[in-house]
N, C-alpha and C positions, 0 to 999 in steps of 0.2 A: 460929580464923578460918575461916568459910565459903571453898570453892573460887569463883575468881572464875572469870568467861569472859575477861578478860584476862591470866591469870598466863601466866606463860612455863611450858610445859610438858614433863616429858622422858618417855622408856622405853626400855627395849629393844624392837628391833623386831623381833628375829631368834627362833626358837627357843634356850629355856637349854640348854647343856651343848658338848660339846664342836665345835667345825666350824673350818672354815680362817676366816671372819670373822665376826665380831657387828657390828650394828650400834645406836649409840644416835641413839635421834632428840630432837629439841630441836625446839620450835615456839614461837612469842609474840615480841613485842617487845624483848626483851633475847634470844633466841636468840644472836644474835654477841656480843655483851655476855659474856655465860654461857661459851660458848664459847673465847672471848680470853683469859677469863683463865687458863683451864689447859690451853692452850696456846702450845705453842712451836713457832713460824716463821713466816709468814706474816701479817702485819697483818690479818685477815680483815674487817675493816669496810671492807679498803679495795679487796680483790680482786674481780674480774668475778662478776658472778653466773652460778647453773650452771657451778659451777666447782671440781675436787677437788683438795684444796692437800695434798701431804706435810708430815708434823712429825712431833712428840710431843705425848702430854700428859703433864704434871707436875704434881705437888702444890703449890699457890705454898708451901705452911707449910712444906713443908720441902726444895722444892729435889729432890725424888726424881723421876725418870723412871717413870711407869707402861708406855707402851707408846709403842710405831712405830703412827702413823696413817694415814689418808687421810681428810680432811674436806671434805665437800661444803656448798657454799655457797649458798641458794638464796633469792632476794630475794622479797618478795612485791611483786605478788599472784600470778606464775605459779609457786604451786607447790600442793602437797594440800590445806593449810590455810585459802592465800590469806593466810598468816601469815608470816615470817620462818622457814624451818628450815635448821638443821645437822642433817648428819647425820655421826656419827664413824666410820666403818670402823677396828674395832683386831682386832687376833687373838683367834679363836675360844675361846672356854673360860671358864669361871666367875669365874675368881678378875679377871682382868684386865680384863673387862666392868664386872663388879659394882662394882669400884674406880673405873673408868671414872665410871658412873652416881652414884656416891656423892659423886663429886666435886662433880660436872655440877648436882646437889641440894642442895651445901653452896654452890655461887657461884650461887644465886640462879632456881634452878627447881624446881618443883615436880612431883613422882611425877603422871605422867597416869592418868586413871580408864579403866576397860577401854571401848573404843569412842572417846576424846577426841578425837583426830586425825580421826576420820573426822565425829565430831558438828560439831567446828570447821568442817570443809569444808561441811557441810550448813546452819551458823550464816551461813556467810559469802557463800548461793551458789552454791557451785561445785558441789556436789552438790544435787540434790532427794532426797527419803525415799527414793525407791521405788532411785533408783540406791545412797543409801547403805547397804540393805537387799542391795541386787547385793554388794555389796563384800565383804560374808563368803558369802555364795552361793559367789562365787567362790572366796575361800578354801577353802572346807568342799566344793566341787565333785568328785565320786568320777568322772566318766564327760568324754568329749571333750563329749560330747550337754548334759552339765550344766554345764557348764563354757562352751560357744556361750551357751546361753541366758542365762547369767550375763553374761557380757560383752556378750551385746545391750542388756539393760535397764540396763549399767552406762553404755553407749553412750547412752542414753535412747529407746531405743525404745518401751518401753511409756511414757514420759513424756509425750512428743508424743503417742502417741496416748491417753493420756488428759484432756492439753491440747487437744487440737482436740474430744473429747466435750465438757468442760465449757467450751470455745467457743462450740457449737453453742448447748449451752441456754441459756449468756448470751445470743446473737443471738435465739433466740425469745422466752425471757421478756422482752428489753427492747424488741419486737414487741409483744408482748401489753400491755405499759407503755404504749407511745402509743396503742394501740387502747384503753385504758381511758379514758385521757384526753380523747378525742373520742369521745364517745359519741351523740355528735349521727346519726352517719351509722348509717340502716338496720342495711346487713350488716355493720357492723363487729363483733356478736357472733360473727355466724355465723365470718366470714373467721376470725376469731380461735380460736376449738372450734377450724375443718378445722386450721388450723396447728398447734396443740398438740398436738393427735390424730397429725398425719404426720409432725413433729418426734419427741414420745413413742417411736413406732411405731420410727421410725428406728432412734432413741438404745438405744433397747432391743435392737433386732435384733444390733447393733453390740457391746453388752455382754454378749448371750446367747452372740454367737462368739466373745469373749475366753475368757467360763467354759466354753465345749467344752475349752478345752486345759487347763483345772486339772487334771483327774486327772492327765494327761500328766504337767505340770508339777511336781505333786507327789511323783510317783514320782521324777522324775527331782532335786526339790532334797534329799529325803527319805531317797531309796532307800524298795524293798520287806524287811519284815519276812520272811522266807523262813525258815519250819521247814523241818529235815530229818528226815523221822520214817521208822519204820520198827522192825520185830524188833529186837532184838537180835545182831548180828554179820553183817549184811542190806549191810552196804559205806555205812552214813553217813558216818563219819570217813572214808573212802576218799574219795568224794564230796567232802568241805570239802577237805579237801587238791587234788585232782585241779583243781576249781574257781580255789584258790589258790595254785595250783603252787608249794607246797609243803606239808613235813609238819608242820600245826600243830595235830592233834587227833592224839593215840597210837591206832597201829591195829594191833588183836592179833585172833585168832582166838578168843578169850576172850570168854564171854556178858558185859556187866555192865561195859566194860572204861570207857566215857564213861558219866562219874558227874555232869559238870553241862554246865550250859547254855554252849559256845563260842561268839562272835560275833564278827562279821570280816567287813568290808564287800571287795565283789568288784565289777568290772565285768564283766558277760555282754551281750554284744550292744550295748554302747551303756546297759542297764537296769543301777543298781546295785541288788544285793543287798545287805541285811542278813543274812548267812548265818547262823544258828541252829543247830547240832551237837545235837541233842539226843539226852539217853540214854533205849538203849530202853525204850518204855513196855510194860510189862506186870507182873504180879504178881511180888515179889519181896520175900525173908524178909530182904535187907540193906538194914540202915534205911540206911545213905548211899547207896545209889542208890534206897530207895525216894524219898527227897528230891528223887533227881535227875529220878525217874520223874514225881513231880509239880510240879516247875520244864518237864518237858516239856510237861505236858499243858496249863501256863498261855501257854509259849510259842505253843504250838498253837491257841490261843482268840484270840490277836492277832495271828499271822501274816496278812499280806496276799498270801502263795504259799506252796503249801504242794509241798514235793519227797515224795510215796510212794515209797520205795524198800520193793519186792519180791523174795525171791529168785527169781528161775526154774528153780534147780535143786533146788529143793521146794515141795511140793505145798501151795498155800494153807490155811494153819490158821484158826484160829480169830481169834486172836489180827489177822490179817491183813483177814480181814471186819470186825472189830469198826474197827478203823481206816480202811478205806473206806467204810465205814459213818459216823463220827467227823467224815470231813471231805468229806463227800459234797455241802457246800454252801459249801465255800472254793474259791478260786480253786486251782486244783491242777495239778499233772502225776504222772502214776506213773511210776514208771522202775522196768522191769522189768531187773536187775541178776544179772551173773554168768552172762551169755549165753556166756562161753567155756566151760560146764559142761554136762550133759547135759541136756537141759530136763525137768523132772518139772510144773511148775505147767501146768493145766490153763488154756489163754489163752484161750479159749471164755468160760468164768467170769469171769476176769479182766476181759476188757471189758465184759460184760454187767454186772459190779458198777462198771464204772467208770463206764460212762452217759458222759455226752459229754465227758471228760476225757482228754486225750491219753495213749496210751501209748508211751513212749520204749523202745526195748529198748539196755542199756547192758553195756558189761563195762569196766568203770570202772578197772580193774588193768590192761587193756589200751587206756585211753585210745579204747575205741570207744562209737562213739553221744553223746561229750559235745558234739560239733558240731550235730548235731540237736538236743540237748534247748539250747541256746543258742538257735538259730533259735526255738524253739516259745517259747523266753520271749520272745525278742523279740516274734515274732508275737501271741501274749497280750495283751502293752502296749503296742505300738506297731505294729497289725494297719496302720496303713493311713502309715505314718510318722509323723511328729510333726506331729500335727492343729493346723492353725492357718490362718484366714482374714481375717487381722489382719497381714498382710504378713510373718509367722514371730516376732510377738511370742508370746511365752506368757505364761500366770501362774502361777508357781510358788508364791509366797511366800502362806500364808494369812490374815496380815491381809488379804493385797490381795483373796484370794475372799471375805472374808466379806462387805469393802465392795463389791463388784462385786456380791452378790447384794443387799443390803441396798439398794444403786443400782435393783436390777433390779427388786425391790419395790416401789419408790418408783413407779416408771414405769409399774407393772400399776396403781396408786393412780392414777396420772393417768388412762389410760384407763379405768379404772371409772368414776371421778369425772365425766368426758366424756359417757362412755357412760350414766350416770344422773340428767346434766340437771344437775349441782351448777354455781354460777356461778363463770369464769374465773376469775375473782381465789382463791378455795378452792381451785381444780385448781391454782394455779401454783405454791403452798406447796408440795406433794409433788415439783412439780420442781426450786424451788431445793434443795429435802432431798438430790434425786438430785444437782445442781451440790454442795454441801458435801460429801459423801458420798465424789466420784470424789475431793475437792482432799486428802481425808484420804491417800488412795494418794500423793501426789506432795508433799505437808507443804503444800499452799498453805494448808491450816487443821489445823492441832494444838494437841493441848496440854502440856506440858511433863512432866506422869506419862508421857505416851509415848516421848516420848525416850530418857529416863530407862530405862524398860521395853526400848526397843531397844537401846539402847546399853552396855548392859550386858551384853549378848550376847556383845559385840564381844571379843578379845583384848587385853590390853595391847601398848601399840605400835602399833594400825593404827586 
Protein backbone atom coordinates (compact mmCIF):
# COMPACT_ATOMS: atom_id res chain seq x y z
CA UNK A 1 0.00 0.00 0.00
CA UNK A 2 1.04 3.48 -1.15
CA UNK A 3 2.47 6.00 1.70
CA UNK A 4 -0.50 8.20 2.59
CA UNK A 5 -0.28 11.99 3.65
CA UNK A 6 -2.40 11.05 6.56
CA UNK A 7 -0.58 8.02 8.19
CA UNK A 8 0.62 8.72 11.49
CA UNK A 9 4.27 8.88 11.09
CA UNK A 10 7.51 8.02 13.38
CA UNK A 11 11.71 8.33 13.51
CA UNK A 12 14.31 8.88 15.25
CA UNK A 13 15.29 12.43 15.50
CA UNK A 14 18.56 12.39 17.23
CA UNK A 15 21.89 11.18 15.77
CA UNK A 16 22.39 6.87 15.83
CA UNK A 17 24.82 5.71 18.42
CA UNK A 18 25.77 6.34 21.59
CA UNK A 19 24.58 10.05 23.67
CA UNK A 20 22.85 10.78 27.12
CA UNK A 21 19.22 10.94 25.17
CA UNK A 22 17.66 9.79 21.75
CA UNK A 23 14.73 11.05 20.75
CA UNK A 24 11.78 9.43 18.89
CA UNK A 25 9.34 11.62 17.14
CA UNK A 26 5.64 10.59 16.27
CA UNK A 27 3.44 12.87 14.14
CA UNK A 28 -0.31 12.26 12.57
CA UNK A 29 -3.67 11.64 14.13
CA UNK A 30 -3.13 8.67 16.16
CA UNK A 31 0.33 10.15 17.51
CA UNK A 32 -1.21 9.70 21.35
CA UNK A 33 -3.06 6.85 20.21
CA UNK A 34 0.32 5.18 19.13
CA UNK A 35 2.01 6.44 21.99
CA UNK A 36 -0.55 5.26 24.92
CA UNK A 37 -0.31 2.19 24.21
CA UNK A 38 3.24 1.42 25.21
CA UNK A 39 3.26 3.43 27.54
CA UNK A 40 3.00 3.48 31.14
CA UNK A 41 1.88 6.58 33.45
CA UNK A 42 0.14 9.24 32.47
CA UNK A 43 -3.14 9.10 30.62
CA UNK A 44 -1.70 11.24 27.69
CA UNK A 45 -4.93 11.87 25.79
CA UNK A 46 -5.78 13.52 28.64
CA UNK A 47 -2.77 15.81 29.96
CA UNK A 48 -1.99 19.57 28.95
CA UNK A 49 -0.62 20.14 25.84
CA UNK A 50 3.29 21.18 25.57
CA UNK A 51 3.66 19.12 28.32
CA UNK A 52 6.69 16.35 29.25
CA UNK A 53 5.05 13.42 31.41
CA UNK A 54 7.73 10.89 33.09
CA UNK A 55 6.88 6.84 32.71
CA UNK A 56 8.07 4.02 30.87
CA UNK A 57 7.66 2.26 27.92
CA UNK A 58 6.63 -1.38 27.77
CA UNK A 59 5.95 -3.95 25.42
CA UNK A 60 2.03 -4.54 25.84
CA UNK A 61 2.94 -8.73 24.54
CA UNK A 62 4.83 -9.27 27.08
CA UNK A 63 4.62 -7.09 29.99
CA UNK A 64 8.65 -6.11 29.66
CA UNK A 65 9.86 -2.58 30.67
CA UNK A 66 12.19 -1.16 27.80
CA UNK A 67 13.31 2.04 29.18
CA UNK A 68 12.65 5.29 31.78
CA UNK A 69 11.17 8.20 29.67
CA UNK A 70 10.17 11.57 29.32
CA UNK A 71 7.39 12.13 26.83
CA UNK A 72 6.44 15.31 25.29
CA UNK A 73 2.87 16.03 24.36
CA UNK A 74 2.22 18.51 21.75
CA UNK A 75 -1.51 19.21 20.36
CA UNK A 76 -1.84 20.54 16.99
CA UNK A 77 -1.96 22.93 15.28
CA UNK A 78 1.04 24.74 17.44
CA UNK A 79 3.51 22.42 16.72
CA UNK A 80 6.29 21.51 13.42
CA UNK A 81 3.70 19.53 11.68
CA UNK A 82 0.58 21.40 12.61
CA UNK A 83 -0.11 17.61 13.26
CA UNK A 84 -0.36 15.77 16.72
CA UNK A 85 3.41 14.91 17.93
CA UNK A 86 4.97 12.88 20.62
CA UNK A 87 7.95 13.07 21.22
CA UNK A 88 9.75 10.10 23.58
CA UNK A 89 13.16 11.16 25.31
CA UNK A 90 14.68 7.47 26.36
CA UNK A 91 18.37 6.96 27.12
CA UNK A 92 21.03 7.38 24.64
CA UNK A 93 22.38 4.32 22.57
CA UNK A 94 21.17 1.62 19.96
CA UNK A 95 19.78 -1.03 21.44
CA UNK A 96 17.03 0.93 23.58
CA UNK A 97 16.02 3.50 20.84
CA UNK A 98 15.72 1.05 18.10
CA UNK A 99 13.41 -1.14 20.46
CA UNK A 100 11.82 2.00 21.26
CA UNK A 101 10.98 2.68 17.46
CA UNK A 102 10.04 -0.77 16.78
CA UNK A 103 7.46 -0.70 19.09
CA UNK A 104 6.11 2.73 18.18
CA UNK A 105 5.90 0.86 14.34
CA UNK A 106 4.21 -2.25 15.60
CA UNK A 107 1.12 -0.10 17.45
CA UNK A 108 0.31 1.62 14.45
CA UNK A 109 2.85 4.06 12.73
CA UNK A 110 4.63 4.09 10.07
CA UNK A 111 8.74 4.57 9.30
CA UNK A 112 8.92 8.38 8.09
CA UNK A 113 10.49 9.15 4.51
CA UNK A 114 13.74 11.30 4.95
CA UNK A 115 12.39 15.06 4.85
CA UNK A 116 8.57 14.01 6.26
CA UNK A 117 8.13 16.19 9.09
CA UNK A 118 9.38 19.10 7.59
CA UNK A 119 7.24 18.35 4.04
CA UNK A 120 4.25 17.91 6.43
CA UNK A 121 4.94 21.47 7.85
CA UNK A 122 5.30 22.77 4.27
CA UNK A 123 1.72 20.52 3.46
CA UNK A 124 0.06 22.12 6.19
CA UNK A 125 1.25 25.96 6.01
CA UNK A 126 3.31 26.56 8.56
CA UNK A 127 6.41 26.44 6.55
CA UNK A 128 6.76 27.96 2.67
CA UNK A 129 9.50 26.13 0.41
CA UNK A 130 12.04 28.45 0.56
CA UNK A 131 11.91 28.37 4.67
CA UNK A 132 11.56 24.53 4.48
CA UNK A 133 14.73 24.58 2.24
CA UNK A 134 16.33 27.11 5.45
CA UNK A 135 15.74 24.05 7.72
CA UNK A 136 18.65 21.76 6.55
CA UNK A 137 20.62 25.11 5.55
CA UNK A 138 20.64 25.32 8.99
CA UNK A 139 21.30 22.00 9.99
CA UNK A 140 24.29 21.59 7.39
CA UNK A 141 25.41 25.29 8.46
CA UNK A 142 29.54 25.31 9.02
CA UNK A 143 30.10 29.05 10.01
CA UNK A 144 28.00 31.64 12.67
CA UNK A 145 27.73 33.87 9.18
CA UNK A 146 25.83 30.53 7.68
CA UNK A 147 24.00 29.82 10.06
CA UNK A 148 22.42 33.93 10.49
CA UNK A 149 21.50 33.58 7.08
CA UNK A 150 19.86 30.40 7.53
CA UNK A 151 17.80 31.36 10.38
CA UNK A 152 16.73 34.67 8.45
CA UNK A 153 15.03 32.96 5.66
CA UNK A 154 13.80 30.34 8.15
CA UNK A 155 12.28 33.42 9.84
CA UNK A 156 10.79 34.27 6.31
CA UNK A 157 12.61 36.91 5.24
CA UNK A 158 13.34 36.22 1.88
CA UNK A 159 9.69 35.04 1.77
CA UNK A 160 8.01 38.39 2.34
CA UNK A 161 10.32 39.88 0.17
CA UNK A 162 9.50 37.66 -2.55
CA UNK A 163 5.75 38.10 -1.65
CA UNK A 164 5.69 41.78 -1.87
CA UNK A 165 7.68 41.28 -5.69
CA UNK A 166 4.98 39.05 -6.98
CA UNK A 167 2.54 41.58 -5.33
CA UNK A 168 3.79 44.19 -7.19
CA UNK A 169 3.25 42.55 -10.42
CA UNK A 170 -0.08 41.26 -9.44
CA UNK A 171 -1.06 45.20 -8.83
CA UNK A 172 0.27 46.00 -12.32
CA UNK A 173 -0.93 43.26 -14.51
CA UNK A 174 -4.31 43.72 -13.05
CA UNK A 175 -3.79 47.62 -14.05
CA UNK A 176 -3.11 46.65 -17.37
CA UNK A 177 -6.46 44.23 -17.19
CA UNK A 178 -8.75 47.21 -16.76
CA UNK A 179 -6.90 49.37 -19.13
CA UNK A 180 -7.52 46.56 -21.72
CA UNK A 181 -10.95 46.57 -21.03
CA UNK A 182 -11.63 50.20 -21.65
CA UNK A 183 -10.24 50.93 -24.57
CA UNK A 184 -12.28 53.70 -25.50
CA UNK A 185 -9.96 56.32 -23.76
CA UNK A 186 -7.07 57.94 -26.03
CA UNK A 187 -4.07 57.46 -23.69
CA UNK A 188 -5.09 54.46 -22.09
CA UNK A 189 -2.33 52.42 -24.29
CA UNK A 190 0.08 54.88 -23.81
CA UNK A 191 -0.53 55.16 -19.68
CA UNK A 192 -0.48 51.39 -19.77
CA UNK A 193 3.60 50.86 -21.83
CA UNK A 194 4.76 53.92 -19.29
CA UNK A 195 3.40 51.61 -16.31
CA UNK A 196 4.81 48.25 -17.37
CA UNK A 197 7.97 49.84 -18.50
CA UNK A 198 8.53 51.52 -14.71
CA UNK A 199 6.88 48.64 -12.93
CA UNK A 200 9.47 46.01 -15.13
CA UNK A 201 12.23 48.47 -14.46
CA UNK A 202 11.64 48.37 -10.83
CA UNK A 203 10.94 44.62 -10.29
CA UNK A 204 14.09 44.06 -12.02
CA UNK A 205 16.33 46.43 -10.22
CA UNK A 206 14.93 44.73 -7.10
CA UNK A 207 15.81 41.12 -8.31
CA UNK A 208 19.18 42.20 -9.79
CA UNK A 209 20.27 43.18 -5.77
CA UNK A 210 19.03 39.89 -4.60
CA UNK A 211 21.42 37.92 -7.25
CA UNK A 212 24.59 40.49 -6.11
CA UNK A 213 24.46 38.28 -2.99
CA UNK A 214 24.38 34.73 -4.51
CA UNK A 215 28.05 34.28 -4.71
CA UNK A 216 28.16 35.34 -1.15
CA UNK A 217 25.54 33.25 -0.41
CA UNK A 218 26.86 30.36 -1.97
CA UNK A 219 29.97 30.20 -0.53
CA UNK A 220 28.66 30.73 2.59
CA UNK A 221 25.70 27.50 2.19
CA UNK A 222 28.29 25.54 0.27
CA UNK A 223 31.58 26.28 1.58
CA UNK A 224 34.87 26.95 -0.80
CA UNK A 225 36.48 23.86 -2.40
CA UNK A 226 40.16 24.84 -1.09
CA UNK A 227 43.18 22.85 -2.64
CA UNK A 228 46.29 22.88 -0.73
CA UNK A 229 49.13 22.29 -3.21
CA UNK A 230 52.35 22.62 -3.00
CA UNK A 231 56.21 20.41 -3.35
CA UNK A 232 56.39 17.78 -1.59
CA UNK A 233 57.30 18.27 2.27
CA UNK A 234 56.48 22.37 1.60
CA UNK A 235 54.33 22.22 5.23
CA UNK A 236 50.49 21.11 3.47
CA UNK A 237 49.55 18.73 6.19
CA UNK A 238 51.12 21.17 8.74
CA UNK A 239 48.81 23.70 7.25
CA UNK A 240 45.24 21.34 7.50
CA UNK A 241 46.24 20.61 10.83
CA UNK A 242 47.20 24.13 12.07
CA UNK A 243 43.82 25.34 10.24
CA UNK A 244 41.95 22.48 12.14
CA UNK A 245 43.73 22.61 15.38
CA UNK A 246 44.46 19.43 15.18
CA UNK A 247 46.45 16.62 13.81
CA UNK A 248 44.44 15.02 11.10
CA UNK A 249 46.85 14.56 8.15
CA UNK A 250 50.28 12.60 9.30
CA UNK A 251 53.28 15.03 9.04
CA UNK A 252 56.70 13.65 8.54
CA UNK A 253 59.82 15.02 7.11
CA UNK A 254 59.38 12.25 4.40
CA UNK A 255 59.00 13.33 0.53
CA UNK A 256 55.63 11.33 -0.61
CA UNK A 257 54.32 10.87 3.02
CA UNK A 258 50.27 12.29 2.01
CA UNK A 259 49.28 9.61 -0.67
CA UNK A 260 45.45 10.85 -1.03
CA UNK A 261 43.02 13.39 -1.10
CA UNK A 262 42.02 14.58 2.89
CA UNK A 263 38.98 16.77 3.28
CA UNK A 264 37.54 18.53 6.27
CA UNK A 265 35.50 21.52 6.36
CA UNK A 266 37.03 24.50 8.68
CA UNK A 267 35.61 27.96 9.47
CA UNK A 268 38.24 30.91 8.74
CA UNK A 269 37.05 34.26 9.14
CA UNK A 270 33.41 33.63 9.11
CA UNK A 271 34.23 31.69 5.21
CA UNK A 272 33.91 27.83 5.36
CA UNK A 273 36.50 26.00 3.71
CA UNK A 274 36.35 22.78 2.03
CA UNK A 275 40.07 22.06 2.98
CA UNK A 276 41.58 19.53 0.40
CA UNK A 277 45.20 18.06 1.75
CA UNK A 278 46.65 17.08 -1.33
CA UNK A 279 49.75 15.03 -2.08
CA UNK A 280 52.58 16.43 -3.63
CA UNK A 281 52.29 16.90 -7.22
CA UNK A 282 55.14 16.02 -9.12
CA UNK A 283 56.80 13.06 -10.97
CA UNK A 284 57.11 10.01 -9.05
CA UNK A 285 58.22 6.22 -9.79
CA UNK A 286 55.42 5.04 -6.75
CA UNK A 287 52.36 4.07 -8.40
CA UNK A 288 50.27 4.79 -5.05
CA UNK A 289 51.20 8.20 -4.79
CA UNK A 290 51.43 8.55 -8.44
CA UNK A 291 47.46 8.07 -7.96
CA UNK A 292 47.59 10.39 -5.28
CA UNK A 293 49.58 12.88 -7.59
CA UNK A 294 46.66 12.67 -9.89
CA UNK A 295 43.58 12.87 -7.50
CA UNK A 296 45.68 16.17 -6.80
CA UNK A 297 45.75 17.58 -9.83
CA UNK A 298 41.69 16.81 -10.48
CA UNK A 299 41.26 18.41 -6.94
CA UNK A 300 43.00 21.35 -8.43
CA UNK A 301 40.87 21.84 -11.65
CA UNK A 302 37.61 22.23 -9.09
CA UNK A 303 39.03 24.09 -6.27
CA UNK A 304 37.28 27.35 -5.92
CA UNK A 305 40.65 28.65 -3.70
CA UNK A 306 43.62 27.52 -4.15
CA UNK A 307 46.34 27.65 -0.81
CA UNK A 308 50.31 27.82 -2.79
CA UNK A 309 52.50 26.91 -0.23
CA UNK A 310 56.27 27.66 -1.09
CA UNK A 311 59.19 26.88 0.83
CA UNK A 312 61.25 30.04 1.62
CA UNK A 313 64.14 28.35 2.78
CA UNK A 314 64.74 27.12 -0.91
CA UNK A 315 65.33 28.56 -3.91
CA UNK A 316 62.26 28.31 -6.35
CA UNK A 317 62.59 25.15 -8.60
CA UNK A 318 61.00 24.10 -11.24
CA UNK A 319 58.60 22.14 -10.11
CA UNK A 320 57.38 25.45 -8.30
CA UNK A 321 56.87 27.75 -11.56
CA UNK A 322 55.18 25.01 -13.27
CA UNK A 323 52.54 25.34 -10.37
CA UNK A 324 52.25 29.07 -10.43
CA UNK A 325 52.03 28.84 -13.64
CA UNK A 326 49.13 25.82 -13.15
CA UNK A 327 47.05 28.00 -11.24
CA UNK A 328 47.76 31.41 -12.43
CA UNK A 329 43.97 31.94 -13.18
CA UNK A 330 42.32 30.41 -9.94
CA UNK A 331 41.40 32.32 -7.18
CA UNK A 332 44.58 31.89 -5.02
CA UNK A 333 46.95 32.86 -2.12
CA UNK A 334 50.57 31.79 -1.85
CA UNK A 335 51.96 31.32 1.32
CA UNK A 336 55.34 31.65 1.58
CA UNK A 337 56.09 28.91 4.32
CA UNK A 338 59.01 28.19 6.89
CA UNK A 339 59.86 31.77 7.38
CA UNK A 340 61.60 30.69 10.83
CA UNK A 341 64.49 29.32 8.47
CA UNK A 342 66.98 31.09 6.59
CA UNK A 343 65.42 32.68 3.57
CA UNK A 344 67.01 31.21 0.24
CA UNK A 345 63.77 31.79 -2.19
CA UNK A 346 64.42 34.76 -4.25
CA UNK A 347 61.02 37.01 -3.48
CA UNK A 348 61.66 39.34 -6.27
CA UNK A 349 60.55 36.32 -8.58
CA UNK A 350 58.15 35.12 -6.40
CA UNK A 351 55.89 38.03 -6.78
CA UNK A 352 56.66 38.88 -10.05
CA UNK A 353 55.31 35.21 -10.93
CA UNK A 354 52.50 35.72 -8.68
CA UNK A 355 51.09 38.91 -10.44
CA UNK A 356 48.34 40.16 -8.28
CA UNK A 357 47.84 37.15 -5.91
CA UNK A 358 48.52 37.72 -2.34
CA UNK A 359 51.58 36.63 -0.66
CA UNK A 360 51.30 35.47 2.88
CA UNK A 361 54.68 34.89 4.45
CA UNK A 362 53.88 31.87 7.16
CA UNK A 363 55.95 29.71 9.57
CA UNK A 364 53.15 27.40 10.22
CA UNK A 365 55.15 25.18 13.04
CA UNK A 366 55.11 28.41 14.85
CA UNK A 367 51.58 29.33 14.28
CA UNK A 368 52.90 32.85 12.68
CA UNK A 369 51.26 34.63 9.82
CA UNK A 370 47.85 32.11 10.08
CA UNK A 371 45.97 35.23 11.33
CA UNK A 372 46.73 37.10 8.15
CA UNK A 373 46.34 34.55 5.61
CA UNK A 374 42.61 34.20 7.58
CA UNK A 375 42.01 37.99 7.03
CA UNK A 376 43.01 37.73 3.22
CA UNK A 377 40.38 35.03 2.90
CA UNK A 378 38.12 36.86 4.38
CA UNK A 379 38.82 39.85 2.34
CA UNK A 380 38.80 37.60 -0.91
CA UNK A 381 35.05 36.75 -0.22
CA UNK A 382 33.74 39.02 1.70
CA UNK A 383 35.84 42.27 0.63
CA UNK A 384 33.10 44.72 1.55
CA UNK A 385 30.94 42.38 4.21
CA UNK A 386 28.16 40.52 3.27
CA UNK A 387 26.71 42.32 0.30
CA UNK A 388 23.11 42.76 0.53
CA UNK A 389 20.56 45.62 -0.40
CA UNK A 390 17.59 43.78 0.30
CA UNK A 391 17.39 44.54 4.10
CA UNK A 392 20.32 41.62 4.84
CA UNK A 393 18.23 38.91 2.98
CA UNK A 394 20.58 36.74 0.88
CA UNK A 395 20.33 33.97 -1.54
CA UNK A 396 22.07 30.99 -0.85
CA UNK A 397 20.22 28.16 -2.02
CA UNK A 398 20.54 27.47 -6.02
CA UNK A 399 17.23 26.55 -6.99
CA UNK A 400 16.36 29.94 -5.73
CA UNK A 401 19.38 31.69 -8.20
CA UNK A 402 18.35 29.85 -10.99
CA UNK A 403 14.58 31.28 -10.62
CA UNK A 404 15.65 34.63 -9.69
CA UNK A 405 17.71 34.73 -12.98
CA UNK A 406 15.14 33.11 -15.15
CA UNK A 407 12.62 35.94 -13.30
CA UNK A 408 15.19 38.36 -14.36
CA UNK A 409 14.87 37.18 -17.95
CA UNK A 410 11.47 37.24 -18.07
CA UNK A 411 11.58 41.05 -17.20
CA UNK A 412 14.56 42.01 -19.89
CA UNK A 413 11.43 40.25 -22.27
CA UNK A 414 9.21 42.84 -21.00
CA UNK A 415 11.13 45.76 -21.80
CA UNK A 416 12.25 44.51 -25.13
CA UNK A 417 8.96 43.65 -25.92
CA UNK A 418 7.98 47.70 -24.82
CA UNK A 419 10.70 48.85 -26.22
CA UNK A 420 9.91 47.17 -29.75
CA UNK A 421 6.29 48.24 -30.09
CA UNK A 422 4.81 44.61 -29.45
CA UNK A 423 1.10 45.11 -27.95
CA UNK A 424 0.27 45.17 -24.11
CA UNK A 425 -1.55 42.19 -23.91
CA UNK A 426 1.97 39.95 -25.66
CA UNK A 427 4.30 42.08 -23.03
CA UNK A 428 2.20 40.85 -20.02
CA UNK A 429 2.72 37.07 -20.72
CA UNK A 430 6.60 37.48 -19.90
CA UNK A 431 5.37 39.10 -16.81
CA UNK A 432 3.08 36.81 -15.36
CA UNK A 433 6.05 34.07 -16.37
CA UNK A 434 8.14 36.40 -14.05
CA UNK A 435 4.90 36.38 -11.28
CA UNK A 436 4.93 32.17 -11.48
CA UNK A 437 8.69 32.08 -11.59
CA UNK A 438 9.35 34.12 -8.13
CA UNK A 439 5.96 31.73 -6.44
CA UNK A 440 8.22 28.52 -7.49
CA UNK A 441 10.97 30.03 -4.63
CA UNK A 442 8.27 30.25 -1.88
CA UNK A 443 5.95 26.79 -3.18
CA UNK A 444 2.94 29.15 -4.06
CA UNK A 445 3.18 27.10 -7.52
CA UNK A 446 4.92 23.54 -7.53
CA UNK A 447 4.90 20.52 -8.69
CA UNK A 448 5.01 17.36 -6.83
CA UNK A 449 8.51 15.76 -8.63
CA UNK A 450 9.79 18.81 -6.68
CA UNK A 451 9.04 17.97 -3.40
CA UNK A 452 9.89 14.80 -3.85
CA UNK A 453 13.47 15.96 -5.34
CA UNK A 454 13.73 18.15 -2.07
CA UNK A 455 12.70 16.33 0.41
CA UNK A 456 14.82 13.71 -0.04
CA UNK A 457 17.66 15.62 0.84
CA UNK A 458 16.22 16.05 4.21
CA UNK A 459 17.54 13.37 7.17
CA UNK A 460 15.26 11.08 8.78
CA UNK A 461 13.68 12.55 11.55
CA UNK A 462 13.51 16.42 10.75
Amino acid sequence: MANSENDTIAAISTPVGEGGISIIRISGDDAVKVAQRIYKGKNLAKVATHTINYGHIVDPDTDQEVDEVMVSVMRAPHTYTREDVIEINCHGGLLATNRILQLVLSFGARMAEPGEFTKRAFLNGRLDLSQSEAVMDLIRAKTDKSMKVALNQLDGDLSRLIRNLRQDILDVLAQVEVNIDYPEYDAVEEMTTKLLKEKAADIQQRIQGLLKTAKQGKVLRDGLATAIIGQPNVGKSSLLNSLLHEDKAIVTNVAGTTRDVIEEYVNVNGVPLKLIDTAGIRDTNDQVEKIGVERSRKALGAADLVLLLIDSSNKLTDEDRQLLEATKDKQRIIILNKTDLPRKVDLAELKLLAGKSAVIETSIVNYEGMDQLGEQIGHMFFNEGIESNQNNVMVTNARHIGLLHQANDALSDVLKGINDGMPVDLVQIDMTRCWELLGEITGDSYQDELLDQLFSQFCLGK
